[in-house]
C-alpha positions as CSV (number, residue, x, y, z in Angstrom):
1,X,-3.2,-73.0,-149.0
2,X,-4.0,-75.7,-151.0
3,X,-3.2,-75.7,-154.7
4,X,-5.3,-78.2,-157.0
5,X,-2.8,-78.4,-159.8
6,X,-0.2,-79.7,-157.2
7,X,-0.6,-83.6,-156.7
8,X,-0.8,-85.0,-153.4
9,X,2.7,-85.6,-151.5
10,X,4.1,-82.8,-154.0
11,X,5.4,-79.0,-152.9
12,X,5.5,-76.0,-154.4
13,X,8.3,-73.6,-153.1
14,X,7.5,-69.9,-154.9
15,X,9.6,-67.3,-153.6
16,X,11.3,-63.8,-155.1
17,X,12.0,-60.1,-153.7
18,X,10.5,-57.2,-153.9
19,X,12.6,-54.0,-153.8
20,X,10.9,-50.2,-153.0
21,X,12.3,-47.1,-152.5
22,X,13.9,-44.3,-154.7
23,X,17.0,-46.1,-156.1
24,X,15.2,-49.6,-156.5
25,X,15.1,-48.8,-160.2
26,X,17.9,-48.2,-160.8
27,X,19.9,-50.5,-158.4
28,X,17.5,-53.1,-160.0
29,X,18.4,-52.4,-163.5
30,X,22.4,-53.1,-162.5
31,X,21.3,-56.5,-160.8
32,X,18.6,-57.9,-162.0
33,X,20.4,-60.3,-164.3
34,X,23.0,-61.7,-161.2
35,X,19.1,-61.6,-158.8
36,X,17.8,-64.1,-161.6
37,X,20.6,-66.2,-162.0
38,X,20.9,-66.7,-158.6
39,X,17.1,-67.6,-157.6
40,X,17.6,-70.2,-160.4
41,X,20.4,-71.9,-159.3
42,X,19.1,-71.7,-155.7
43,X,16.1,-73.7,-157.0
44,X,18.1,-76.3,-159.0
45,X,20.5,-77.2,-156.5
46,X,17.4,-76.9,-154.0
47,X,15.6,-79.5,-156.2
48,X,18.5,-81.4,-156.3
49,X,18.6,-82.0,-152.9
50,X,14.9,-82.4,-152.3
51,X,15.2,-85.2,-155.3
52,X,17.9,-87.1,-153.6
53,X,16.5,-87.0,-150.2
54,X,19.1,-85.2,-148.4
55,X,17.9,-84.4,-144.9
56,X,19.1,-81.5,-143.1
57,X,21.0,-82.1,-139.6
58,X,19.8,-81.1,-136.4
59,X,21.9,-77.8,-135.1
């Protein structure tokens, strides 16, 4: 999909979770706070990497 906001030789990574069921609510409501946290610091040290051109290696 192509996004024309995004310049050429730029990415856009979006990603989340999306909880169902009976107890999502509430199990939500007792992590959603550590859930955001942790998808933020994901993306910084993500972008972090990405910014210093770290390559993965080869498994």
């Amino acid at each position: 999909m192509w996004y024309p906001f995004i310049k050429c030789g730029q990415t856009e990574l979006i990603h989340g979770e999306q909880f169902s069921g009976l107890l999502s609510g509430p199990i939500m409501r007792m992590i959603h706070a550590e859930t955001v946290q942790g998808f933020e610091l994901m993306n910084r040290a993500l972008r972090a990497r990405v910014e210093a051109g770290v390559v993965a290696k080869k498994r």
